[in-house]
C-alpha positions as CSV (number, residue, x, y, z in Angstrom):
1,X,-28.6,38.0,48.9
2,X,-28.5,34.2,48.3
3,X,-31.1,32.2,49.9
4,X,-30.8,29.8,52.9
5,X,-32.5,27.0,52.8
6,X,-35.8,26.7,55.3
7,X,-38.5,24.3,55.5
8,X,-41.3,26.4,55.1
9,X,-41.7,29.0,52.7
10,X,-43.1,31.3,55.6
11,X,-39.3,31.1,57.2
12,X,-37.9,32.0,54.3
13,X,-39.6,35.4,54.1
14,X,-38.9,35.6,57.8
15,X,-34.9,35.2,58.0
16,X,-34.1,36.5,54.5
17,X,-32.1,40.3,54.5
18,X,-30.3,41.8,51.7
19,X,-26.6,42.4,51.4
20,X,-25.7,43.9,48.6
21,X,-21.8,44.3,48.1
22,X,-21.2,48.5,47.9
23,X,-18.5,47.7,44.8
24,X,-21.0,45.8,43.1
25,X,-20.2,45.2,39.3
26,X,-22.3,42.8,37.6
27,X,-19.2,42.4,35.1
28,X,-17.5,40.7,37.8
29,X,-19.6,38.9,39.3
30,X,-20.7,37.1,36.2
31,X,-17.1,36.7,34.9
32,X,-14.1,37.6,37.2
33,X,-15.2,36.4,40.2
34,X,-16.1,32.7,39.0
35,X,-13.0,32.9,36.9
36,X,-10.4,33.4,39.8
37,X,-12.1,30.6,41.4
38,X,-12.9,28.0,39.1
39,X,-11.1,29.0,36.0
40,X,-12.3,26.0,33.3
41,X,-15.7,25.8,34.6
42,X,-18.3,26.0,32.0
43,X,-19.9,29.1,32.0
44,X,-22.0,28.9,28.4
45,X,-22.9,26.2,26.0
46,X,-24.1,26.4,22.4
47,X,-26.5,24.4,21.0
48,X,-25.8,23.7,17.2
49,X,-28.2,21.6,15.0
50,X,-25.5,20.1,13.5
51,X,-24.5,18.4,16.3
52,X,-21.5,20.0,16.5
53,X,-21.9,21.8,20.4
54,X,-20.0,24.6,21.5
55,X,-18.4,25.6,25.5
56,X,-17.1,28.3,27.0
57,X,-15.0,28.7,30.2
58,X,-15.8,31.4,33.0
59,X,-11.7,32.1,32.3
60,X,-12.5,32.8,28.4
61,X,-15.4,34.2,29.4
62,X,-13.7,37.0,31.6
63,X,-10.6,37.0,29.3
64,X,-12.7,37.7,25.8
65,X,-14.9,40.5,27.7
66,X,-11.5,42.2,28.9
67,X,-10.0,42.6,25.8
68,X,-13.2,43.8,23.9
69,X,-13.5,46.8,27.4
70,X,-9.9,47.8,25.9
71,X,-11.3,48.0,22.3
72,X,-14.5,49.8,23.1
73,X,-12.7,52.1,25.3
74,X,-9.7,52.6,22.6
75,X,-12.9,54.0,20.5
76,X,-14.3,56.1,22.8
77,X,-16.6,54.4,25.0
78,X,-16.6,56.3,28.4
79,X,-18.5,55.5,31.6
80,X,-22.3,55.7,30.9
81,X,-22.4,55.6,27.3
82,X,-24.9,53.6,26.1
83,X,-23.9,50.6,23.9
84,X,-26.3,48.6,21.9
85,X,-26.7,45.0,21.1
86,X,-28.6,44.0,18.8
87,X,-28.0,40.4,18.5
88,X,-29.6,36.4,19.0
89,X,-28.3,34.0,21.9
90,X,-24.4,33.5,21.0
91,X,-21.7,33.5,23.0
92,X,-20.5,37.1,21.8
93,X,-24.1,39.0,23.3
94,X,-22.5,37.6,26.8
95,X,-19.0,38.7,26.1
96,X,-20.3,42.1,25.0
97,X,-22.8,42.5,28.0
98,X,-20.0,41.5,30.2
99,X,-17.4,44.3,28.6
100,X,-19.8,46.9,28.5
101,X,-20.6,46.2,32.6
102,X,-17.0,46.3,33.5
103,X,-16.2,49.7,31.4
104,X,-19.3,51.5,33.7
105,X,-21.0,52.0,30.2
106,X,-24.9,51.3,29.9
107,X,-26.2,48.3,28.1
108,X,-28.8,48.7,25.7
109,X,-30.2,45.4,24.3
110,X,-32.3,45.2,21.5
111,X,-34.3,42.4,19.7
112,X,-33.6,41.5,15.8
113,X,-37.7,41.6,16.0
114,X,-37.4,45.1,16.1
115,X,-38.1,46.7,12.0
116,X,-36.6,49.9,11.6
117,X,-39.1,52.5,13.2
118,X,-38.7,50.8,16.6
119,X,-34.7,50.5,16.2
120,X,-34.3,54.1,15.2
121,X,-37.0,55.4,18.0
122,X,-35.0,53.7,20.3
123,X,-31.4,54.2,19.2
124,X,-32.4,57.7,19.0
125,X,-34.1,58.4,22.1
126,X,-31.2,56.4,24.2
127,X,-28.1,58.6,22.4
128,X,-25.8,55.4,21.8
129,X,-23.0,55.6,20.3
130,X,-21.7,52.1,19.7
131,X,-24.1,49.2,18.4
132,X,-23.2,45.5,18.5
133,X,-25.0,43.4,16.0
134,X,-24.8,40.9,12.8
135,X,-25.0,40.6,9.4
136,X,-28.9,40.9,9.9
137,X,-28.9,43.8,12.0
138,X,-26.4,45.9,9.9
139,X,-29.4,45.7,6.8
140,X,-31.9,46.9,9.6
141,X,-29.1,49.9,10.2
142,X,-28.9,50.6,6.5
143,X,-31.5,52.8,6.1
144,X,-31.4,54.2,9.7
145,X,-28.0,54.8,10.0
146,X,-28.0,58.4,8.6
147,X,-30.7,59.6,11.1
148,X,-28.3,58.4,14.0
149,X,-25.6,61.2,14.3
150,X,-24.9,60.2,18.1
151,X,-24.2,56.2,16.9
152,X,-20.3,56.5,15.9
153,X,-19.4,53.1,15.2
154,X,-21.3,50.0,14.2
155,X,-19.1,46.4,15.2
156,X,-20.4,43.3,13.6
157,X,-20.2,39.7,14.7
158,X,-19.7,38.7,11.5
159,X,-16.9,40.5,10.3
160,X,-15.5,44.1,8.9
161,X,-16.8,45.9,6.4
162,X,-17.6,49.8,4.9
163,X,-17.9,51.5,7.9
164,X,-17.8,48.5,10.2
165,X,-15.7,47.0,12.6
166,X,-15.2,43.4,13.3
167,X,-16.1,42.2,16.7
168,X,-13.2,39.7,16.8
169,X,-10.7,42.4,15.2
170,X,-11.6,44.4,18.1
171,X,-10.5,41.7,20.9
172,X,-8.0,40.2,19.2
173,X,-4.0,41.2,20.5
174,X,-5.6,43.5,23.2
175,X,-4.9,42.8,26.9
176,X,-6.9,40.0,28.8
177,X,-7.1,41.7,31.9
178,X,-9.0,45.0,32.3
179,X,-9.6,46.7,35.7
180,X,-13.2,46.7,36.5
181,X,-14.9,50.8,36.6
182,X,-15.4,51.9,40.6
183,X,-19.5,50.7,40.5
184,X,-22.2,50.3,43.3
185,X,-25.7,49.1,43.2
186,X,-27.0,52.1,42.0
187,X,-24.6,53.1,39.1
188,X,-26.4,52.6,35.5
189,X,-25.7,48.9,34.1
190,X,-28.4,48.4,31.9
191,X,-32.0,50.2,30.0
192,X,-34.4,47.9,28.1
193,X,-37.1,50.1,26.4
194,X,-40.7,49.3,27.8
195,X,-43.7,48.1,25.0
196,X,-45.0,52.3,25.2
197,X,-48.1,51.5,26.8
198,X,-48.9,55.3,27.2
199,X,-47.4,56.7,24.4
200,X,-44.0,55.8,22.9
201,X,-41.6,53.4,24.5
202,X,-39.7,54.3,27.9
203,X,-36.4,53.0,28.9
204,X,-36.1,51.4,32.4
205,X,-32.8,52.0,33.3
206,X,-31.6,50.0,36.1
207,X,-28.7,50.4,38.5
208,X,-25.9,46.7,38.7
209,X,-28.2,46.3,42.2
210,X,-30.9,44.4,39.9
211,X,-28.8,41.4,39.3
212,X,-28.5,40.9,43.0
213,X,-31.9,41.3,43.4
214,X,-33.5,39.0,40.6
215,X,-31.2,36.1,42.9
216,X,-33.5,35.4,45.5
217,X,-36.9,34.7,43.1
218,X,-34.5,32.7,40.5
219,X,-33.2,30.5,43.3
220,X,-36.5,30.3,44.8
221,X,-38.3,29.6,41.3
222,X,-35.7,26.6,40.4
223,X,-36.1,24.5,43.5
224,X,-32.8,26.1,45.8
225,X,-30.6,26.4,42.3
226,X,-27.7,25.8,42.0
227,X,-28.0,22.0,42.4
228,X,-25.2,19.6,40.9
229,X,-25.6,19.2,37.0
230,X,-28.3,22.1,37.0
231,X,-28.2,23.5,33.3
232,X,-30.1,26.9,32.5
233,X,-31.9,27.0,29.2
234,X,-34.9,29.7,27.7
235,X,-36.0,30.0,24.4
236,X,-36.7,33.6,25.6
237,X,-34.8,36.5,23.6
238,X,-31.7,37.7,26.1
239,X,-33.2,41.3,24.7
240,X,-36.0,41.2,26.7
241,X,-36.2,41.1,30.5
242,X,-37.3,37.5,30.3
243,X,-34.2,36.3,29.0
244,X,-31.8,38.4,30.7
245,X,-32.8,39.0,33.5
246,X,-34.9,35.7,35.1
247,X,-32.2,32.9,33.3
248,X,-29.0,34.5,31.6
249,X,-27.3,36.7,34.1
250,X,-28.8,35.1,37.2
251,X,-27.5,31.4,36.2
252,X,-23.7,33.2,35.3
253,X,-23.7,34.5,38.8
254,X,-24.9,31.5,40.5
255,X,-22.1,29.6,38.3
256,X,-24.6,27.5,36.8
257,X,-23.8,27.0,32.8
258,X,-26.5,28.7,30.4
259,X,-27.5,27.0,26.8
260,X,-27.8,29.5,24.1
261,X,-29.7,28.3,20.8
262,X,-29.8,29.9,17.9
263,X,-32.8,32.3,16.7
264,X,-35.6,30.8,14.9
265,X,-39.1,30.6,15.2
266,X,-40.2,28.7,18.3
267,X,-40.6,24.6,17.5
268,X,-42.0,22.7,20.4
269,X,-40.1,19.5,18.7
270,X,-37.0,21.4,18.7
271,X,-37.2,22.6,22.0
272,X,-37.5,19.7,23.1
273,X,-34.1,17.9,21.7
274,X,-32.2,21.2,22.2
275,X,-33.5,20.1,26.7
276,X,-33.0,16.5,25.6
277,X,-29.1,16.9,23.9
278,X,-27.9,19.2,26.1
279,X,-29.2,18.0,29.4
280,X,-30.9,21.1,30.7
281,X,-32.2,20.6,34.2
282,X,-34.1,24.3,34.6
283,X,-35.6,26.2,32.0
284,X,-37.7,29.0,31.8
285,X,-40.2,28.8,29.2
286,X,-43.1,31.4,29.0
287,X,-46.7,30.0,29.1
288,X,-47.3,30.5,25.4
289,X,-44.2,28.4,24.5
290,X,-45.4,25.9,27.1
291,X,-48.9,25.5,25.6
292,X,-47.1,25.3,22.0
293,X,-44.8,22.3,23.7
294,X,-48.5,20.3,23.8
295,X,-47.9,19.6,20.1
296,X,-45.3,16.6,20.8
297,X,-47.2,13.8,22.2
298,X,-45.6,11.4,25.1
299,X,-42.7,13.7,25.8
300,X,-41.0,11.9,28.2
301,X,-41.3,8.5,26.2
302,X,-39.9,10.2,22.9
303,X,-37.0,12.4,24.5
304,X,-33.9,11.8,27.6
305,X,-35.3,14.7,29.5
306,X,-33.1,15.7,33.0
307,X,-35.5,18.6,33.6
308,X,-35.9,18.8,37.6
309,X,-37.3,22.9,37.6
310,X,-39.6,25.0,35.2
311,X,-40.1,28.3,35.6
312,X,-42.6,30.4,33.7
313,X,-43.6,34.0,33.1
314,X,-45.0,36.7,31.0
315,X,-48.2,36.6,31.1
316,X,-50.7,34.6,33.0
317,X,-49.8,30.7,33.1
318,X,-53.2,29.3,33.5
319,X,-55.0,26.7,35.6
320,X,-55.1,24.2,32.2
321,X,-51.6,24.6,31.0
322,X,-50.5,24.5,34.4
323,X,-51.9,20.6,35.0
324,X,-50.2,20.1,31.6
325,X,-46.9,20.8,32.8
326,X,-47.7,18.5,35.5
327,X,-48.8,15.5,34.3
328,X,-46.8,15.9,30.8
329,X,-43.4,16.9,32.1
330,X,-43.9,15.6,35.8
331,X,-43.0,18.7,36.8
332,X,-44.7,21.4,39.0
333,X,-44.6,24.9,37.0
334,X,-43.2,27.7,39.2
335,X,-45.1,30.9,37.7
336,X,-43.4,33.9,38.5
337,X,-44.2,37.5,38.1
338,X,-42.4,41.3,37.8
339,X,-42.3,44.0,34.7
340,X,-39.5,45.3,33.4
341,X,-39.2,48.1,36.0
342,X,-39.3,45.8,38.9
343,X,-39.0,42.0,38.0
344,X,-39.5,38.7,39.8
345,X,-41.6,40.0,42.7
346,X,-44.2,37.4,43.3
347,X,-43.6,33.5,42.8
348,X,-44.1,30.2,43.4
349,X,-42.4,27.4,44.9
350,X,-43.6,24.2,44.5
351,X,-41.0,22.5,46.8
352,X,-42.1,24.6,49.9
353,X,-45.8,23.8,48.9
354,X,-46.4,27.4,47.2
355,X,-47.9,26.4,44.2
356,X,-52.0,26.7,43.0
357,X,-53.2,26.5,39.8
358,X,-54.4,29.9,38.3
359,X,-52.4,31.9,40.6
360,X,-48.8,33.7,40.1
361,X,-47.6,32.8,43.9
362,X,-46.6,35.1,47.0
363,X,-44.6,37.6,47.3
364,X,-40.9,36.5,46.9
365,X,-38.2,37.2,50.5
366,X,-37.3,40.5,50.2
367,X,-39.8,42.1,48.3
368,X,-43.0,43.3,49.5
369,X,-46.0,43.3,47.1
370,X,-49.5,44.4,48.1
371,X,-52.9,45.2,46.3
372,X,-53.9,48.6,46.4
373,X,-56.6,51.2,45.0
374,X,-56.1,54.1,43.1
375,X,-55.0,56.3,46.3
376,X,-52.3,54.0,47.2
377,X,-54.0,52.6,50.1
378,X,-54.0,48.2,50.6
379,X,-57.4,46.5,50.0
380,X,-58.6,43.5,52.2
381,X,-57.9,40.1,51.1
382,X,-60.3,39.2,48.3
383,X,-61.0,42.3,46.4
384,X,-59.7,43.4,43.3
385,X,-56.9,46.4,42.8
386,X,-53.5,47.3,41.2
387,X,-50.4,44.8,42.1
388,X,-48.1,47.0,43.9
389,X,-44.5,47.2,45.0
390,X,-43.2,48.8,48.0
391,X,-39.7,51.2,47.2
392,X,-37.1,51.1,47.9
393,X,-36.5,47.5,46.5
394,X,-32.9,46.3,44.7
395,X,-34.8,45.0,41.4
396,X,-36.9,48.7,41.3
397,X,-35.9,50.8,38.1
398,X,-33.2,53.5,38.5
399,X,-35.9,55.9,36.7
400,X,-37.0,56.3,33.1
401,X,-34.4,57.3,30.5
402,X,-35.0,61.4,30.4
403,X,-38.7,61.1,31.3
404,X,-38.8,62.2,34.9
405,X,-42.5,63.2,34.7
406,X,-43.2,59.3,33.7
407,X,-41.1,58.1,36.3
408,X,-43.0,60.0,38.7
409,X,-46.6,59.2,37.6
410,X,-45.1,55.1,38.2
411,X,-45.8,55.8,41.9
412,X,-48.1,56.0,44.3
413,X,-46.9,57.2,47.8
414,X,-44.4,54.1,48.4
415,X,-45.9,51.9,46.1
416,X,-44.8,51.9,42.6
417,X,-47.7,50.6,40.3
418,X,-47.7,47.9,37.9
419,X,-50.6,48.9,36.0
420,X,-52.1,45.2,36.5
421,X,-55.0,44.1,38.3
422,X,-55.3,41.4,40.6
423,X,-55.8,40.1,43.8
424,X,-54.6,38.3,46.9
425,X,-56.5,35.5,48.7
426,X,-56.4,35.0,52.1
427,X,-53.3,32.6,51.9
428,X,-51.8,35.3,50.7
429,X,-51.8,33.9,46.7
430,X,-52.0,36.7,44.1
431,X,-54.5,36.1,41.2
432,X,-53.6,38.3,37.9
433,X,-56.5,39.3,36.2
434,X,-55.3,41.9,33.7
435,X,-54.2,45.3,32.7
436,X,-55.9,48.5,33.7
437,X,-54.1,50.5,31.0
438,X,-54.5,49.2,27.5
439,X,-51.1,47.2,27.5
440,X,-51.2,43.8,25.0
441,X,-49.9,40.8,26.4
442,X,-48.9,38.1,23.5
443,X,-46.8,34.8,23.5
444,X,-45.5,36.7,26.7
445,X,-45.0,39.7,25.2
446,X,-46.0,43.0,26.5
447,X,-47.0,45.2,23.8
448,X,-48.1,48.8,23.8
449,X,-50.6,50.3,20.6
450,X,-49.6,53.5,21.0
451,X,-46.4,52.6,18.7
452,X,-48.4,50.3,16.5
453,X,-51.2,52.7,15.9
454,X,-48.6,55.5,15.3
455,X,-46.7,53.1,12.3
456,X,-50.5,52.1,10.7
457,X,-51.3,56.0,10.6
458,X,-48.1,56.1,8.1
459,X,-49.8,53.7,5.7
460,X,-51.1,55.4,2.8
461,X,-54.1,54.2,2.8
462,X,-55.1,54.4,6.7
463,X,-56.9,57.6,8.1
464,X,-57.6,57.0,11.8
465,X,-56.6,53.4,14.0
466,X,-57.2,51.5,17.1
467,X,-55.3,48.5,18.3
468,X,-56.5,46.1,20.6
469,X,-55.6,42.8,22.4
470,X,-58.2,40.4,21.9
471,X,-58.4,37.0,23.2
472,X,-57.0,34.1,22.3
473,X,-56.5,30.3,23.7
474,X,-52.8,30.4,22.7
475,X,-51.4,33.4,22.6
476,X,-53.1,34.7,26.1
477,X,-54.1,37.6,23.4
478,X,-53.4,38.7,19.3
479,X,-53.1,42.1,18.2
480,X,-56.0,43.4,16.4
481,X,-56.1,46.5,14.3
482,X,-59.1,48.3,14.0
483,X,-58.8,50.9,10.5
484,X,-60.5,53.5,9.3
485,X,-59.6,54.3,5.4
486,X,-58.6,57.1,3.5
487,X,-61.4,58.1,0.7
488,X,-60.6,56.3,-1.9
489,X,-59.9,52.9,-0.8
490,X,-61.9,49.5,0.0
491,X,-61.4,47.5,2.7
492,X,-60.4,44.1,0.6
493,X,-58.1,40.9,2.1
494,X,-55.2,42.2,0.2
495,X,-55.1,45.4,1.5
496,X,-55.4,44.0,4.9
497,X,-52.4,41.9,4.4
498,X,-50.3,44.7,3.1
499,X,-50.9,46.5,6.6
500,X,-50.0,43.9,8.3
501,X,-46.9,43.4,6.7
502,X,-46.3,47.1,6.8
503,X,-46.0,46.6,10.3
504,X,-44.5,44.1,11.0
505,X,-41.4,44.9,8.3
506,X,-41.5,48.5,10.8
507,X,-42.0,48.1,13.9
508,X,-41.4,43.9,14.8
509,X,-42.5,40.5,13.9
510,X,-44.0,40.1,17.6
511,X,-46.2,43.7,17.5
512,X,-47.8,43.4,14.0
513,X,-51.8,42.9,14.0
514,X,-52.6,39.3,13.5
515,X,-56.4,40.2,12.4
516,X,-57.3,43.8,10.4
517,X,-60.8,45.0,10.7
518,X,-62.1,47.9,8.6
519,X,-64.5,50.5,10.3
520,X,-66.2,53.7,9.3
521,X,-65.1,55.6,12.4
522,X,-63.9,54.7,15.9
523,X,-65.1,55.5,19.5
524,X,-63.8,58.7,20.9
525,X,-63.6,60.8,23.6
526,X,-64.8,64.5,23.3
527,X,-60.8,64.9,23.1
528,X,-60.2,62.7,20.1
529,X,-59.0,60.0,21.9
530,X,-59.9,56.2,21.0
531,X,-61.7,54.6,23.8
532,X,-60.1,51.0,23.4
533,X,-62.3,49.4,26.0
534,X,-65.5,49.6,24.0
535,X,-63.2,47.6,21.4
536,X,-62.2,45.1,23.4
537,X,-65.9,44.7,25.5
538,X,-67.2,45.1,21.7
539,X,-64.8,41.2,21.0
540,X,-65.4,39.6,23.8
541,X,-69.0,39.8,23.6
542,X,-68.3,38.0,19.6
543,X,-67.1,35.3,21.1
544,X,-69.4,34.9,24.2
């Protein structure tokens, strides 16, 4: 599954053939494997403000995730259950991804964005029974808690309390050694919940196979990783498909060390000294955090930067931000591109000349990605359709979690549909031009408004809502809300901010509406439902 160096992108694509172990167990492969080998190598490193950094070994790595396999399974964890982890970058969200792989049981990882609607939604709908989190997460579980009967026990990061058991209790005297759970490619490893852009989230669940298959794009994205001294660092939440999936698990395989930092707000000065200090030579950085990095002026003059590869995704990178990168960073951007059902598809490659501004790159060796209309069928070079991916493919969702009807409508014939629209040029570049379904896309973020609109409804003082992505130079797009009242109440600033923070104290700090606009009534269909394209033709014409 690794790639073989070739001169020419085109041989790449040519030579390249899967080979996908059939006892495949990402648990191992992140952890056991590279500790029988090269025991004290650093697997993970910890930026602290302070100064004061921390390491971990692939050995403690593969010891601590052991022992914490025997203390989930000595409390019932059984192959497939579904354990949660609700958590920031720290070394114990690796050790418990790496446990929970080994046992056969399903990771579930959650972001501490999420208020309590979305944590109980999801909790709920994916039956776990064990949840991993801190002292911040366990007051999002207060009030939820009760409304969980399938979640049994609640372990904390940060120590025992009512009802809770500590995290380091749990490894502590238990055996470092734990035999691995019979796995393939296809056995359940992981399920990260979709942004519900047709109704309420979905969970992708995928089988260990995507770990191997996210190898080829990562490698081909980070200039032939692993180099010597490479060093992986994203800002990107290790809940979300970004972070996992295209820099943690890919760089533990590859046996290139991964810097965590803690969680807090994105600062482009920050972000820089956390690359500077801990010598980070490829990071992935999504285009909104890239555009926000234009704040610091002179970067290379005012910071020790190592950085050889930059890899970016999310949403769409752009033509100006890409020439940024460039002549800022002296680096050549490698946009890359893939949902959460079927990730890191398409990229480029700016060391085999696959690189043009405004475009995501080519389809990635091994994967085969076309532009098709709504029957399933390609469409010539130059014309507009959905970006497609051809099944069976190692990266490709298991399924949705208990939705078979949704899993089924994701497909096409052999094509499984993104929902995106786009293009390919005669060179065979893809151009992304947007969503056909009404899916947001902010600071790299995909979220759906079915889930906000359902949370506004709940308000008090809101009848009837829409919500919208409408445009804007940083953020690729905000999320706008539009609101009709309740008789009784008037539209005013401070009711506007109390919805907003209604929502975002519910549902996440990433999904609440940046702008409120009060209406008298919205456009419907003759079946009641909101037609969200007038809404968004109705703000782009504003601010043409």
């Amino acid at each position: 599954m690794l790639l073989e160096p070739r001169d020419t992108f085109e041989a790449l694509r040519r030579d390249f053939r899967w080979a996908i172990p059939v006892d495949f167990n990402i648990g191992r492969v992140v952890a056991d494997d590279w500790a029988a080998k090269a025991p004290e190598q650093v697997c993970l490193e910890h930026f602290s403000p302070d100064g004061h950094h921390l390491s971990m070994t692939y050995a403690e790595l593969a010891e601590r995730s052991s022992a914490l396999a025997h203390g989930l399974t000595d409390l019932g964890v059984t192959r497939g259950d579904r354990v949660a982890l609700l958590l920031p970058q720290c070394f114990e969200t690796v050790i418990a991804h790496v446990a929970i792989y080994k046992m056969g049981a399903i990771a579930l990882p959650l972001a501490l964005l999420f208020g309590e609607e979305a944590l109980e939604y999801r909790l709920r709908d994916a039956g776990a029974r064990v949840i991993v989190t801190n002292a911040f997460g366990l007051q999002r579980l207060k009030a939820i808690k009760a409304r969980l009967p399938a979640l049994t026990c609640v372990i904390s990061i940060d120590g025992a309390g009512p009802d809770v058991t500590s995290f380091a209790g749990l490894i502590e005297g238990r055996p470092s050694v734990f035999e691995i759970a019979e796995s393939g490619p296809d056995t359940p490893a992981l399920m990260i919940y979709t942004s519900g852009t047709t109704g309420p989230p979905k969970g992708a669940l995928h089988g260990h196979r995507v770990l191997a298959g996210h190898i080829p794009g990562f490698q081909l994205a980070h200039d032939y990783l692993p180099q010597p001294q490479d060093k992986v660092w994203t800002p990107s939440d290790w809940a979300w498909a970004g972070g996992l999936l295209n820099a943690l698990l890919p760089a533990l395989m590859l046996g290139v060390p991964v810097v965590s930092s803690p969680a807090q707000k994105f600062d482009p000065h920050m972000a820089f000294r956390i690359m500077a200090e801990m010598k980070v030579r490829n990071a992935f950085i999504p285009p909104t955090a890239l555009r926000l990095l234009k704040a610091v002026e002179n970067p290379r003059q005012t910071h020790d930067l190592v950085l050889r590869s930059i890899g970016s995704a999310g949403e769409s990178l752009g033509r100006e931000t890409y020439e940024w990168v460039k002549s800022a960073l002296g680096i050549v951007p490698n946009e890359f591109y893939g949902q959460t059902e079927c990730n890191f598809v398409l990229s480029s490659a700016a060391h085999l000349g696959v690189s043009k501004g405004g475009f995501i790159g080519k389809p990635v060796p091994g994967h085969e990605v076309a532009i098709i209309d709504a029957e399933g069928r390609e469409v010539p070079a130059g014309e507009t359709g959905q970006v497609a991916i051809r099944r069976p493919d190692p990266v490709m969702f298991l399924g949705y979690w208990n939705n078979d009807n949704a899993t089924e409508d994701k497909f096409v014939g052999e094509w499984m549909k993104t929902g995106d629209l786009g293009r390919q040029d005669a060179e065979g570049y893809v151009q992304f031009f947007g969503r056909d379904d009404d899916v947001i896309t902010s600071s790299g973020y995909r979220i759906g408004p079915a889930e906000i609109e359902d949370c506004l409804i709940g308000h008090p003082a809101v009848r009837l809502a829409a919500v919208i992505g409408k445009p804007d130079p940083l953020r690729t797009e905000i999320v706008k809300a539009f609101v009709v009242l309740h008789d009784g109440f008037a539209g005013q600033p401070a009711l506007a901010a109390e919805i907003r923070d209604w929502v975002k104290n519910r549902l996440s700090m990433h999904e609440y509406p940046r702008e409120v606009e009060f209406v008298t009534e919205l456009p419907l269909t003759t079946s009641g439902k909101v037609i969200r394209r007038l809404l968004r033709d109705q703000e782009i014409a504003k601010a043409s």
